[in-house]
mmCIF file of the N, C-alpha and C atoms, coordinates in Angstrom:
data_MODEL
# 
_entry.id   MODEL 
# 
loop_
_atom_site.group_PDB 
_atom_site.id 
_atom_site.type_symbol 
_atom_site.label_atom_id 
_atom_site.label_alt_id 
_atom_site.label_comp_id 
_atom_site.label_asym_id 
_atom_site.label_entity_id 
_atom_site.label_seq_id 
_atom_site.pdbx_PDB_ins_code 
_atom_site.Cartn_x 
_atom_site.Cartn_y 
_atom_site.Cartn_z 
_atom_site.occupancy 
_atom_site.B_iso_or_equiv 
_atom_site.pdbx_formal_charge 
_atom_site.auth_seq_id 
_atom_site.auth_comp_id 
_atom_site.auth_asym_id 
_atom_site.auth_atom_id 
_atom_site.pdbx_PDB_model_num 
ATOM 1   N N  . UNK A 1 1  ? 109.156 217.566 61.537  1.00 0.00 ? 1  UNK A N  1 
ATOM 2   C CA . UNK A 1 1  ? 108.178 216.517 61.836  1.00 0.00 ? 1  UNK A CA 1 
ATOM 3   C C  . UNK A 1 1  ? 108.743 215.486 62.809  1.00 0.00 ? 1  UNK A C  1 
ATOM 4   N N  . UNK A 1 2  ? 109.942 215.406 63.001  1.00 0.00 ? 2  UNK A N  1 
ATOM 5   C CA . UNK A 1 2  ? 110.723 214.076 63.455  1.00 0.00 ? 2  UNK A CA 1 
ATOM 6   C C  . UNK A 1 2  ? 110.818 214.694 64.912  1.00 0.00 ? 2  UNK A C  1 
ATOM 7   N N  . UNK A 1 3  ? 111.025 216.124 65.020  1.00 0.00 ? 3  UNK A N  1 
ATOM 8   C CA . UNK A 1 3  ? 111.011 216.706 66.057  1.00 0.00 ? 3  UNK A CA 1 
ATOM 9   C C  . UNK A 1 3  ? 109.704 216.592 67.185  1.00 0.00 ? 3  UNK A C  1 
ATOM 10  N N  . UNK A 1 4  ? 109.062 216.984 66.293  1.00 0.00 ? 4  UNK A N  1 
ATOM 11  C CA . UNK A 1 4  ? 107.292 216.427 66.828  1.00 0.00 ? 4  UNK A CA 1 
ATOM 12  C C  . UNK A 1 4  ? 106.750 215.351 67.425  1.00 0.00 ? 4  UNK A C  1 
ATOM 13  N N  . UNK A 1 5  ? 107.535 214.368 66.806  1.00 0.00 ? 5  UNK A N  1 
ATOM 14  C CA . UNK A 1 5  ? 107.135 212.850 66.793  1.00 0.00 ? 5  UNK A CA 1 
ATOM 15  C C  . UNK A 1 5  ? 107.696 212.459 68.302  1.00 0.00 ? 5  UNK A C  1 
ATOM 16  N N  . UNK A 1 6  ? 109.557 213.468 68.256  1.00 0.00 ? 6  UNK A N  1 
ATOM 17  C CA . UNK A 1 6  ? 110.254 212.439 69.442  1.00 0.00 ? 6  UNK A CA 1 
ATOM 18  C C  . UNK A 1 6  ? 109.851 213.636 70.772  1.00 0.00 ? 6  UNK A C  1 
ATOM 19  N N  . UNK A 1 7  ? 108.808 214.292 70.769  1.00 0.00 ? 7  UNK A N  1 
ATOM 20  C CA . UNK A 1 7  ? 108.135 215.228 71.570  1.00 0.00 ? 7  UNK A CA 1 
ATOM 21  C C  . UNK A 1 7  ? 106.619 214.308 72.167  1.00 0.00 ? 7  UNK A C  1 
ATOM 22  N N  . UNK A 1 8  ? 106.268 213.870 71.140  1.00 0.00 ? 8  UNK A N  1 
ATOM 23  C CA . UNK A 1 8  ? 104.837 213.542 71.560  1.00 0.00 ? 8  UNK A CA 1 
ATOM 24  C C  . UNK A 1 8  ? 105.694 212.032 72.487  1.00 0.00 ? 8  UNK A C  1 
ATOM 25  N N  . UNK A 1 9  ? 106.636 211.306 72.367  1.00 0.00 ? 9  UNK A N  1 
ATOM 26  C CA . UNK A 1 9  ? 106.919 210.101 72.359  1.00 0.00 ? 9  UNK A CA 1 
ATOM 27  C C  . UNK A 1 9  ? 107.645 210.624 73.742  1.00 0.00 ? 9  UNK A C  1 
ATOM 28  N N  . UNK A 1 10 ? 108.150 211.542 74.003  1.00 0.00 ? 10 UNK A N  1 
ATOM 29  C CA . UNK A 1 10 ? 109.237 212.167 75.475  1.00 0.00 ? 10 UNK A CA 1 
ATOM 30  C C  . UNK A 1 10 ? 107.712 212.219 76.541  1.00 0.00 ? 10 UNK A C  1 
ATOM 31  N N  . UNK A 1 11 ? 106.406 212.686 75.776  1.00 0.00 ? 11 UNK A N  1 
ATOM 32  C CA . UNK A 1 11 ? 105.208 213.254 76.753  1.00 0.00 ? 11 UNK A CA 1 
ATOM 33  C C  . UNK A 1 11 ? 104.571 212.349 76.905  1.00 0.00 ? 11 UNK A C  1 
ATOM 34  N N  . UNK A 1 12 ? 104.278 210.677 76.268  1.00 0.00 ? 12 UNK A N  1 
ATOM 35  C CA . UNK A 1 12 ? 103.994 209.525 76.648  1.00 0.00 ? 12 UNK A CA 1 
ATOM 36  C C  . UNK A 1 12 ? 104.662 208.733 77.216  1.00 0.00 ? 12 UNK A C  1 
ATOM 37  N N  . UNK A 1 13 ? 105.813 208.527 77.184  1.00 0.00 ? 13 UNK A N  1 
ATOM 38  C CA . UNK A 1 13 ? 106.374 208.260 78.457  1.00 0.00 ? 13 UNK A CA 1 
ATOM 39  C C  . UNK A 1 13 ? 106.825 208.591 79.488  1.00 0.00 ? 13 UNK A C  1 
ATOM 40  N N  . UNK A 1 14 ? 106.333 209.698 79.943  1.00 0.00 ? 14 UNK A N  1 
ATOM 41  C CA . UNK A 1 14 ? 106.087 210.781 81.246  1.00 0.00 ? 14 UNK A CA 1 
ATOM 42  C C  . UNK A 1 14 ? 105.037 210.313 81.629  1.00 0.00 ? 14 UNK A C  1 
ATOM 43  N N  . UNK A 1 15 ? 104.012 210.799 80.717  1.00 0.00 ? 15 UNK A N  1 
ATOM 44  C CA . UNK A 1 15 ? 102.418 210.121 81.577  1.00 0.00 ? 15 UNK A CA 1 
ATOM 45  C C  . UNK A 1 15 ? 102.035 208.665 81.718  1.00 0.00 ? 15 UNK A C  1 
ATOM 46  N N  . UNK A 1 16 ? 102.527 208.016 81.256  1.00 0.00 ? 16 UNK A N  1 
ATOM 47  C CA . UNK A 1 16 ? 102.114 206.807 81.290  1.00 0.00 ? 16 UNK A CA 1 
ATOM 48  C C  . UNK A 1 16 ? 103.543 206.177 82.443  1.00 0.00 ? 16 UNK A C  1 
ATOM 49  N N  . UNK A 1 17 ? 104.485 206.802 82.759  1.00 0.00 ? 17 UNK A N  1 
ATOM 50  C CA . UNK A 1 17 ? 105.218 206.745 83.995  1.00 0.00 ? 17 UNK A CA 1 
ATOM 51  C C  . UNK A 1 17 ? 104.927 207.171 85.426  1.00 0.00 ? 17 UNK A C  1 
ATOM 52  N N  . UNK A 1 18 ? 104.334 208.313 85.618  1.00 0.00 ? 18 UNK A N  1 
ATOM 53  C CA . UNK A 1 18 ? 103.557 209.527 86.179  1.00 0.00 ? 18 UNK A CA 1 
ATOM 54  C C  . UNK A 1 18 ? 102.119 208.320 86.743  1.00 0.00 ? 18 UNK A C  1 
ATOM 55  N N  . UNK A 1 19 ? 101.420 208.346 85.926  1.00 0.00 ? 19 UNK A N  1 
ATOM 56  C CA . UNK A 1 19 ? 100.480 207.665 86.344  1.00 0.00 ? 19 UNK A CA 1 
ATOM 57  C C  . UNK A 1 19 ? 100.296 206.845 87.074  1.00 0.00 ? 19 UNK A C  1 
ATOM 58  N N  . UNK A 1 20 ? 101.479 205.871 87.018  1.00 0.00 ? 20 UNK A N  1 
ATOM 59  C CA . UNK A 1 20 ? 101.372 204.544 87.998  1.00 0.00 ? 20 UNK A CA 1 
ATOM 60  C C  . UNK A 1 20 ? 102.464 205.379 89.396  1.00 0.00 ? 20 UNK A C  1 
ATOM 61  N N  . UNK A 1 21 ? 102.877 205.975 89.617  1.00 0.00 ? 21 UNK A N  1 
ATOM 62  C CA . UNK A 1 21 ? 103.679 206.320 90.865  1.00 0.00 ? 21 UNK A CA 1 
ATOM 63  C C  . UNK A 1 21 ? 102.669 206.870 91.738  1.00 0.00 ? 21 UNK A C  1 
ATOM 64  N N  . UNK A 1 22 ? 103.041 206.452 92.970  1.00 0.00 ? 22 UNK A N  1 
ATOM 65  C CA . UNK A 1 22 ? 102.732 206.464 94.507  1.00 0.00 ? 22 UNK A CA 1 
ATOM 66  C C  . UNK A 1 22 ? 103.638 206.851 95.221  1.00 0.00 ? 22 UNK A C  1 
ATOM 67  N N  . UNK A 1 23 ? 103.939 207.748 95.768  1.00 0.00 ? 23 UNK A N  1 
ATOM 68  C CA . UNK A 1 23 ? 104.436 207.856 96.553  1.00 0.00 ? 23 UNK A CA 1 
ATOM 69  C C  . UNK A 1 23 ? 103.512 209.391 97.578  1.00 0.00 ? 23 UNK A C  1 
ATOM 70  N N  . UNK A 1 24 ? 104.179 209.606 98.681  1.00 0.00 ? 24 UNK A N  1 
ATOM 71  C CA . UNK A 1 24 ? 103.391 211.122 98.940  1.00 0.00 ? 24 UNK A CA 1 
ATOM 72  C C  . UNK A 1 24 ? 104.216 212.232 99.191  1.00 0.00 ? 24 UNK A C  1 
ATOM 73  N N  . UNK A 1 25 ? 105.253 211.739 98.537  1.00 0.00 ? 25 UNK A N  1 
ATOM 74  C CA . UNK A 1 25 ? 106.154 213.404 97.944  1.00 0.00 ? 25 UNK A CA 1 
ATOM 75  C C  . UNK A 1 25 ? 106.221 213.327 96.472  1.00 0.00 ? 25 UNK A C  1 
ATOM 76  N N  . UNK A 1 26 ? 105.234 212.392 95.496  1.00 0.00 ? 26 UNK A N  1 
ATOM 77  C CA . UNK A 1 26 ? 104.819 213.028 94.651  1.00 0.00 ? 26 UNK A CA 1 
ATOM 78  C C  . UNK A 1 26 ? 103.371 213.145 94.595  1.00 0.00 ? 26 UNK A C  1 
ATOM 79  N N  . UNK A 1 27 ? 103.156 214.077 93.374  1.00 0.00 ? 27 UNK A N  1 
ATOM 80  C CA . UNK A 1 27 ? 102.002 214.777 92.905  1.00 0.00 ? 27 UNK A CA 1 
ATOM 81  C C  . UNK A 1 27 ? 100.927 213.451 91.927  1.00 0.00 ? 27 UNK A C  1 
ATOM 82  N N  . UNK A 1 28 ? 99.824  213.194 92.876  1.00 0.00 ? 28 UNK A N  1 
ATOM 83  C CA . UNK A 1 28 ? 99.077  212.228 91.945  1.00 0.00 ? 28 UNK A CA 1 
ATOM 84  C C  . UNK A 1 28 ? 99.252  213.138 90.296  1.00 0.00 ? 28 UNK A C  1 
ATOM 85  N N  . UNK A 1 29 ? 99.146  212.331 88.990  1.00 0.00 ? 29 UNK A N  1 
ATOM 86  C CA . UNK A 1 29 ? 99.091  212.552 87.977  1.00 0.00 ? 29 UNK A CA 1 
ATOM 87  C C  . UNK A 1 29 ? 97.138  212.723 87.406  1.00 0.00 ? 29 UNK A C  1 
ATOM 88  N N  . UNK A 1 30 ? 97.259  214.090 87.155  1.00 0.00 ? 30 UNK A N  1 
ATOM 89  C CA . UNK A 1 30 ? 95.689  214.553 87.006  1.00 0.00 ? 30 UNK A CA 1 
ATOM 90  C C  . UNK A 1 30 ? 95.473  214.073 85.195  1.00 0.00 ? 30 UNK A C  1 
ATOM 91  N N  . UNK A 1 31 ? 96.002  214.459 84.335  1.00 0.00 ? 31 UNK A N  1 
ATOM 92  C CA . UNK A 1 31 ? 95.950  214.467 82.634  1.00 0.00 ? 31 UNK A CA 1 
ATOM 93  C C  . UNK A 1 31 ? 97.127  215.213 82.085  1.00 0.00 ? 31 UNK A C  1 
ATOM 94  N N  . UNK A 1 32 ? 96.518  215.702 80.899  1.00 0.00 ? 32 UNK A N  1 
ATOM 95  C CA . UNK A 1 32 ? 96.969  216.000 79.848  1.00 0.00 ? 32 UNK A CA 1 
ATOM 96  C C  . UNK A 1 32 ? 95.908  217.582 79.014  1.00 0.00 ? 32 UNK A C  1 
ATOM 97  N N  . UNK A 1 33 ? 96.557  218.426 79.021  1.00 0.00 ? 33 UNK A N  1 
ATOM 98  C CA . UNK A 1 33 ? 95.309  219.417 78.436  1.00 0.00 ? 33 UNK A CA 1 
ATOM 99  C C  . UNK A 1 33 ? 95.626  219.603 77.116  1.00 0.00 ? 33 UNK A C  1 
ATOM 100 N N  . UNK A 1 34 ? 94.950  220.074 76.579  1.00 0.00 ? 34 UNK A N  1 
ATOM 101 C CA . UNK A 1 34 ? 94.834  220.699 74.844  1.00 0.00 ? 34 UNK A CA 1 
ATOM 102 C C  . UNK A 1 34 ? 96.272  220.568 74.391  1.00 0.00 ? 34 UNK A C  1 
ATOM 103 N N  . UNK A 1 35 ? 96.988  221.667 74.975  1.00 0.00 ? 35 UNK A N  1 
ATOM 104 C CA . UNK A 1 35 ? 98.147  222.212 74.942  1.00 0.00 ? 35 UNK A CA 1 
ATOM 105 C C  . UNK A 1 35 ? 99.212  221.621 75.214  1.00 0.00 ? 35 UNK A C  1 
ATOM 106 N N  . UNK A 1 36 ? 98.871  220.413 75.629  1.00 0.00 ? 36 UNK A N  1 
ATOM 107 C CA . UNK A 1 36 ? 99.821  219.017 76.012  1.00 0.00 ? 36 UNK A CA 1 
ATOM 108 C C  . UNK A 1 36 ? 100.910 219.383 77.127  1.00 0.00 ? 36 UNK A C  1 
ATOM 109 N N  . UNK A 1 37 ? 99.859  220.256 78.467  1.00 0.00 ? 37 UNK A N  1 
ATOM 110 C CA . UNK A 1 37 ? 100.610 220.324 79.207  1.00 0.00 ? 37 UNK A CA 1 
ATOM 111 C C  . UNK A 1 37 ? 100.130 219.393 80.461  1.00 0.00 ? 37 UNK A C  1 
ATOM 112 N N  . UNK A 1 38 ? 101.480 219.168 81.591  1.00 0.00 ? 38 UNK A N  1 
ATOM 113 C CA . UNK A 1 38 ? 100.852 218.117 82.475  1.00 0.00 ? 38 UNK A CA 1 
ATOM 114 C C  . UNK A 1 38 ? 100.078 218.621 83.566  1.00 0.00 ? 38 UNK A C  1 
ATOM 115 N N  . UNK A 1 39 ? 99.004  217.859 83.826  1.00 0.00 ? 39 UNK A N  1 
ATOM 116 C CA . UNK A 1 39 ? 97.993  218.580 84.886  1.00 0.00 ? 39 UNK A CA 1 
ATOM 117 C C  . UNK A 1 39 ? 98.645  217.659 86.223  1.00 0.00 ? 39 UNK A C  1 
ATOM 118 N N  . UNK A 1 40 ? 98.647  218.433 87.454  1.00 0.00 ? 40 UNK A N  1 
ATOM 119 C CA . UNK A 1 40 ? 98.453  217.513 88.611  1.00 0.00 ? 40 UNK A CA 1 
ATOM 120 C C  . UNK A 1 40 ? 97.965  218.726 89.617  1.00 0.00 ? 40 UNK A C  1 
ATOM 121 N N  . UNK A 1 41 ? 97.584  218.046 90.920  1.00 0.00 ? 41 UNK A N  1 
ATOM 122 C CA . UNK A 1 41 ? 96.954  218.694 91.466  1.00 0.00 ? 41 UNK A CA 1 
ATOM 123 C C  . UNK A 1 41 ? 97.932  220.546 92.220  1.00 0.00 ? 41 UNK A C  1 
ATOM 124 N N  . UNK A 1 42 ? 97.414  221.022 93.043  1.00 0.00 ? 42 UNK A N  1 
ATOM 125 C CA . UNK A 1 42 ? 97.825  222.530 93.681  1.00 0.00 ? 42 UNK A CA 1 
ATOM 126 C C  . UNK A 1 42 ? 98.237  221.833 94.567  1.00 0.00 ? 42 UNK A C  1 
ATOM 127 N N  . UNK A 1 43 ? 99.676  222.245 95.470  1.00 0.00 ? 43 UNK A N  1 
ATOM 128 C CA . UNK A 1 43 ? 99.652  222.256 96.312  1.00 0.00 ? 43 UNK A CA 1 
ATOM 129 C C  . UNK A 1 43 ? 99.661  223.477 97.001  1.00 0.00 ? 43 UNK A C  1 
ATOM 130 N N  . UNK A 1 44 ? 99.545  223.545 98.340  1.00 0.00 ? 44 UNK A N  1 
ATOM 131 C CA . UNK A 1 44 ? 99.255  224.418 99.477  1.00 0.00 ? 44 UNK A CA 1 
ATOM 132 C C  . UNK A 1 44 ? 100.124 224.880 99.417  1.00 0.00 ? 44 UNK A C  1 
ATOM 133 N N  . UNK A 1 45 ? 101.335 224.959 99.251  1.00 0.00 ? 45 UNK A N  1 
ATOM 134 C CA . UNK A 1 45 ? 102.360 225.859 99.646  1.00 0.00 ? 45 UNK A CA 1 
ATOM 135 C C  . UNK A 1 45 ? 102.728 226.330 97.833  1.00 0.00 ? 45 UNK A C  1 
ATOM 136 N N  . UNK A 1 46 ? 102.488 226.273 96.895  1.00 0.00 ? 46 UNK A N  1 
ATOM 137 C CA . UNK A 1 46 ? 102.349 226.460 95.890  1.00 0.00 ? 46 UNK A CA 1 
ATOM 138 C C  . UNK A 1 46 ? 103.836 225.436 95.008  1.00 0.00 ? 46 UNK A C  1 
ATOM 139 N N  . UNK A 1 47 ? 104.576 226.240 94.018  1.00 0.00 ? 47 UNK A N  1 
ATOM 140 C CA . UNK A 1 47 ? 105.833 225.234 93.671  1.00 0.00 ? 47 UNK A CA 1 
ATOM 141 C C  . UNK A 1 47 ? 106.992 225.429 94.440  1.00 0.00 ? 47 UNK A C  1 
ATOM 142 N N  . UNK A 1 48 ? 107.752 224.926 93.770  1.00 0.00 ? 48 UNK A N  1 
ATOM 143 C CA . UNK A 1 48 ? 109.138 225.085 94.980  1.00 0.00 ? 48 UNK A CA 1 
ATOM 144 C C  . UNK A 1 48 ? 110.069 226.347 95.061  1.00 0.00 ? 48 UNK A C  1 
ATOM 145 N N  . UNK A 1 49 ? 109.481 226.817 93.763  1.00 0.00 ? 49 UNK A N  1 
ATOM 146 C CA . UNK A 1 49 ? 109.877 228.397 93.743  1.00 0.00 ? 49 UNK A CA 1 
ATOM 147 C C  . UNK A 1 49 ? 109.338 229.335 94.675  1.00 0.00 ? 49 UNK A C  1 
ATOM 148 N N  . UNK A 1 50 ? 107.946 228.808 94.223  1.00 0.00 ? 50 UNK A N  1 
ATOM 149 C CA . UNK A 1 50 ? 106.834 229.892 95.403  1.00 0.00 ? 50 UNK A CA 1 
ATOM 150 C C  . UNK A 1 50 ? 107.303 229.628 96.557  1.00 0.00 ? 50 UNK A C  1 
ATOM 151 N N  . UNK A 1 51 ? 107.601 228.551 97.283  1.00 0.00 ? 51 UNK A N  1 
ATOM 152 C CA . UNK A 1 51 ? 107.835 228.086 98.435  1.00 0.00 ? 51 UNK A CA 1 
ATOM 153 C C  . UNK A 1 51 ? 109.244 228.419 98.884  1.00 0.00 ? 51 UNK A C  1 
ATOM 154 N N  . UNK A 1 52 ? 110.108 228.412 97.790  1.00 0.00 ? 52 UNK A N  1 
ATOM 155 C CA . UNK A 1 52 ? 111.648 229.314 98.919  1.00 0.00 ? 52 UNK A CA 1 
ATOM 156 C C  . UNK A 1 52 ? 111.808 230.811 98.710  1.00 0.00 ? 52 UNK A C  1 
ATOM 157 N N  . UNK A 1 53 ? 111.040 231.029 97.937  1.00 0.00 ? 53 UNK A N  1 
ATOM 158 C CA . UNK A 1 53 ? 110.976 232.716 97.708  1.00 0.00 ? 53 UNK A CA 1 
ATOM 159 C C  . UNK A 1 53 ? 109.804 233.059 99.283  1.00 0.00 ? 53 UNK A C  1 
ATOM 160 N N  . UNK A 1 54 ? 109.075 232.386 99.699  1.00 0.00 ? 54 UNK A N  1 
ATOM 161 C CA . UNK A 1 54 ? 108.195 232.832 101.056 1.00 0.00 ? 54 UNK A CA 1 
ATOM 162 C C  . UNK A 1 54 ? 108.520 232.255 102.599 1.00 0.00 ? 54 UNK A C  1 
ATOM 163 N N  . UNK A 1 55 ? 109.691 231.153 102.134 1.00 0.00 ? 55 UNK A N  1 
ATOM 164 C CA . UNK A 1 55 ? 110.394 230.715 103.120 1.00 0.00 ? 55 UNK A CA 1 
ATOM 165 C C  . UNK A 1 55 ? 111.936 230.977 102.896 1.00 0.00 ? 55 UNK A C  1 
ATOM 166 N N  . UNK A 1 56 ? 112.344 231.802 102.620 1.00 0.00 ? 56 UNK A N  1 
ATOM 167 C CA . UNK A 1 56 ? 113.625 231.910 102.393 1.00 0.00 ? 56 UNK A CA 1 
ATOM 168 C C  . UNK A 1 56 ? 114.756 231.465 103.542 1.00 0.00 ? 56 UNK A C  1 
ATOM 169 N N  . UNK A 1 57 ? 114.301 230.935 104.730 1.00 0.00 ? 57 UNK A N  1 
ATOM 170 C CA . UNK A 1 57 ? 115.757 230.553 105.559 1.00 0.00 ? 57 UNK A CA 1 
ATOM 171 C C  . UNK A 1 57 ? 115.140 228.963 105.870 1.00 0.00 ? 57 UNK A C  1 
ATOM 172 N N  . UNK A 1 58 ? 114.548 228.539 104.792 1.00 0.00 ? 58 UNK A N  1 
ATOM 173 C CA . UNK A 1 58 ? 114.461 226.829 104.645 1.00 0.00 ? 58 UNK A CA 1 
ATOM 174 C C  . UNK A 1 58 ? 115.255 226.794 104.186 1.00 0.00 ? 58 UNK A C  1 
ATOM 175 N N  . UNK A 1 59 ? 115.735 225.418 104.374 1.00 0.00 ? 59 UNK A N  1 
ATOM 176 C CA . UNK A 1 59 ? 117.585 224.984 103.849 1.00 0.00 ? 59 UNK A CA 1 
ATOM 177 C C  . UNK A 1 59 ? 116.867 224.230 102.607 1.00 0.00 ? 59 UNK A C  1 
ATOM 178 N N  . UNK A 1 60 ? 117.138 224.947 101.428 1.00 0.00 ? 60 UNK A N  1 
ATOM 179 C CA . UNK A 1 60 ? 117.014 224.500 100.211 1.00 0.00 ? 60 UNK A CA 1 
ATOM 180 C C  . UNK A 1 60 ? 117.675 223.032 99.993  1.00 0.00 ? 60 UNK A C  1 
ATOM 181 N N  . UNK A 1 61 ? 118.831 222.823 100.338 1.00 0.00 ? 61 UNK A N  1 
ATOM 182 C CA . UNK A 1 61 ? 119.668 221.897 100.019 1.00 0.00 ? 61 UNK A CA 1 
ATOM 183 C C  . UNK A 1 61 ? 119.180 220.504 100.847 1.00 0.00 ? 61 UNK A C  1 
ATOM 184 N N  . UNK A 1 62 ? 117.993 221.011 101.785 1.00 0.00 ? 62 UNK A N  1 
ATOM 185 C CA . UNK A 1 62 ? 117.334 219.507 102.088 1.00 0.00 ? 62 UNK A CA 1 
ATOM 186 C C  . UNK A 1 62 ? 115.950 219.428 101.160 1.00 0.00 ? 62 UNK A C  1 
ATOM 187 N N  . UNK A 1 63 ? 115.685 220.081 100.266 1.00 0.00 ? 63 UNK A N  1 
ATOM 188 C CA . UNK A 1 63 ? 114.579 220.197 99.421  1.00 0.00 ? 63 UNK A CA 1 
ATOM 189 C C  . UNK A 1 63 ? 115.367 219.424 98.255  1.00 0.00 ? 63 UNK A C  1 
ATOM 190 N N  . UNK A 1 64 ? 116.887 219.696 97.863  1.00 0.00 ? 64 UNK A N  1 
ATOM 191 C CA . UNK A 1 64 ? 117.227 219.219 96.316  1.00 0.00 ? 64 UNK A CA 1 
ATOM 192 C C  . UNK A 1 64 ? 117.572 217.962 97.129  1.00 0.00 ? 64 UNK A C  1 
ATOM 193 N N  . UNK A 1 65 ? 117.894 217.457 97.947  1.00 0.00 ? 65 UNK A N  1 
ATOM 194 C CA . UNK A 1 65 ? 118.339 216.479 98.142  1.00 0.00 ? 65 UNK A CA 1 
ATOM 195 C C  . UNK A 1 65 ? 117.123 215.090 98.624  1.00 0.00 ? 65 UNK A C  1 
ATOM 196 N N  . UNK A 1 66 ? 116.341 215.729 99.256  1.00 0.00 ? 66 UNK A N  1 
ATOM 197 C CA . UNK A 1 66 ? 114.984 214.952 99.166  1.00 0.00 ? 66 UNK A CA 1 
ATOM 198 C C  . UNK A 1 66 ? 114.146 215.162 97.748  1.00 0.00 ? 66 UNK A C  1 
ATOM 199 N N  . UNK A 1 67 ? 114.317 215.841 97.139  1.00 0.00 ? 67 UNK A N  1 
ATOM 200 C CA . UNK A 1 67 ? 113.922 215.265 95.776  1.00 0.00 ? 67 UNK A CA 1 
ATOM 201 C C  . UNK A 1 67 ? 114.564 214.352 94.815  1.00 0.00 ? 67 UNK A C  1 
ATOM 202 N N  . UNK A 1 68 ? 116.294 214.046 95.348  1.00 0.00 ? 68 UNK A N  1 
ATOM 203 C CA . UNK A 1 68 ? 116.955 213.146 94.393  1.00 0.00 ? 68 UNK A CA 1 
ATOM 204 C C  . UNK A 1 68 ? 116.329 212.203 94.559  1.00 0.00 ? 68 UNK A C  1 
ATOM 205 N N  . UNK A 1 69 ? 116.321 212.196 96.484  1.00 0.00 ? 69 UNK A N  1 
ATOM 206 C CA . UNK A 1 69 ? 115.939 210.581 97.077  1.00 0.00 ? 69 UNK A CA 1 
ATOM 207 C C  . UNK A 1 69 ? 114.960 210.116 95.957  1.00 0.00 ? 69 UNK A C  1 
ATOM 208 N N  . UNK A 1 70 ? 114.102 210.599 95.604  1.00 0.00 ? 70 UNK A N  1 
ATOM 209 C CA . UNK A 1 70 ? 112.702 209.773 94.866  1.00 0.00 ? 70 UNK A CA 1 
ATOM 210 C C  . UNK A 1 70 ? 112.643 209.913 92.916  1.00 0.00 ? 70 UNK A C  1 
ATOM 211 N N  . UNK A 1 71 ? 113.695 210.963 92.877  1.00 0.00 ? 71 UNK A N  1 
ATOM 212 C CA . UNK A 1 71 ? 113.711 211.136 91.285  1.00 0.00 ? 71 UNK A CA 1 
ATOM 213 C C  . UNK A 1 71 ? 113.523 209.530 91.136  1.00 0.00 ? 71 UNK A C  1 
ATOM 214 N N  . UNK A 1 72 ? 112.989 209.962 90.233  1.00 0.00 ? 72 UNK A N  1 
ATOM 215 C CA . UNK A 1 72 ? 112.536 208.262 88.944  1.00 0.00 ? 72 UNK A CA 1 
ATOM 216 C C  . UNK A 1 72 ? 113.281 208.540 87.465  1.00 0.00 ? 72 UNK A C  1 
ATOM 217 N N  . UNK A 1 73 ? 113.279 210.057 87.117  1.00 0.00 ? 73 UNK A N  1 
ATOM 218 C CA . UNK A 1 73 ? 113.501 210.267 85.506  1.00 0.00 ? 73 UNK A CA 1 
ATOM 219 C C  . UNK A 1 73 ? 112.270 210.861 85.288  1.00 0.00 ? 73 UNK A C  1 
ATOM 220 N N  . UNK A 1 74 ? 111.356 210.958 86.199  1.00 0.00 ? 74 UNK A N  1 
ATOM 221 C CA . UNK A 1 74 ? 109.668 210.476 85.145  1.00 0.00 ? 74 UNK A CA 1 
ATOM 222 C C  . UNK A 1 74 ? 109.240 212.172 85.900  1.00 0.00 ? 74 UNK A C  1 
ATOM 223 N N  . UNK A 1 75 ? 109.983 212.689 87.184  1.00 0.00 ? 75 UNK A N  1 
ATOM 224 C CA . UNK A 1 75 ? 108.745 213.726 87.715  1.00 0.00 ? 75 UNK A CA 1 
ATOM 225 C C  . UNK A 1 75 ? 110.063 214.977 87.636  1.00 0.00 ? 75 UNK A C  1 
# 
């Protein structure tokens, strides 16, 4: 039960972090479904998996490194 509790409490302060960020290398924050998973929108090039598996001679290492730039904790 305690497990549960510090689960629902890890997924409210994601969304309620999520929600207020702006930026446009992140993903506006869409909800929350049944299943308490996080919704946000598609992008075009799909995730970042999809995207170096179909671009494979993009330099990954400017993808992890422009994502530190903006890590929050929250995305």
């Amino acid at each position: 039960m305690m497990l549960l509790t510090l689960g629902f409490k890890l997924l409210a302060k994601e969304v309620v972090g999520w929600k207020w960020l702006q930026h446009e290398n992140i993903l506006p924050f869409v909800g929350v479904t049944p299943e308490l998973a996080i919704v946000s929108d598609l992008m075009e090039h799909g995730n970042i998996m999809e995207f170096t598996n179909n671009h494979p001679r993009y330099n990954r290492f400017h993808l992890v490194s422009d994502s530190g730039t903006y890590n929050t904790g929250l995305v």
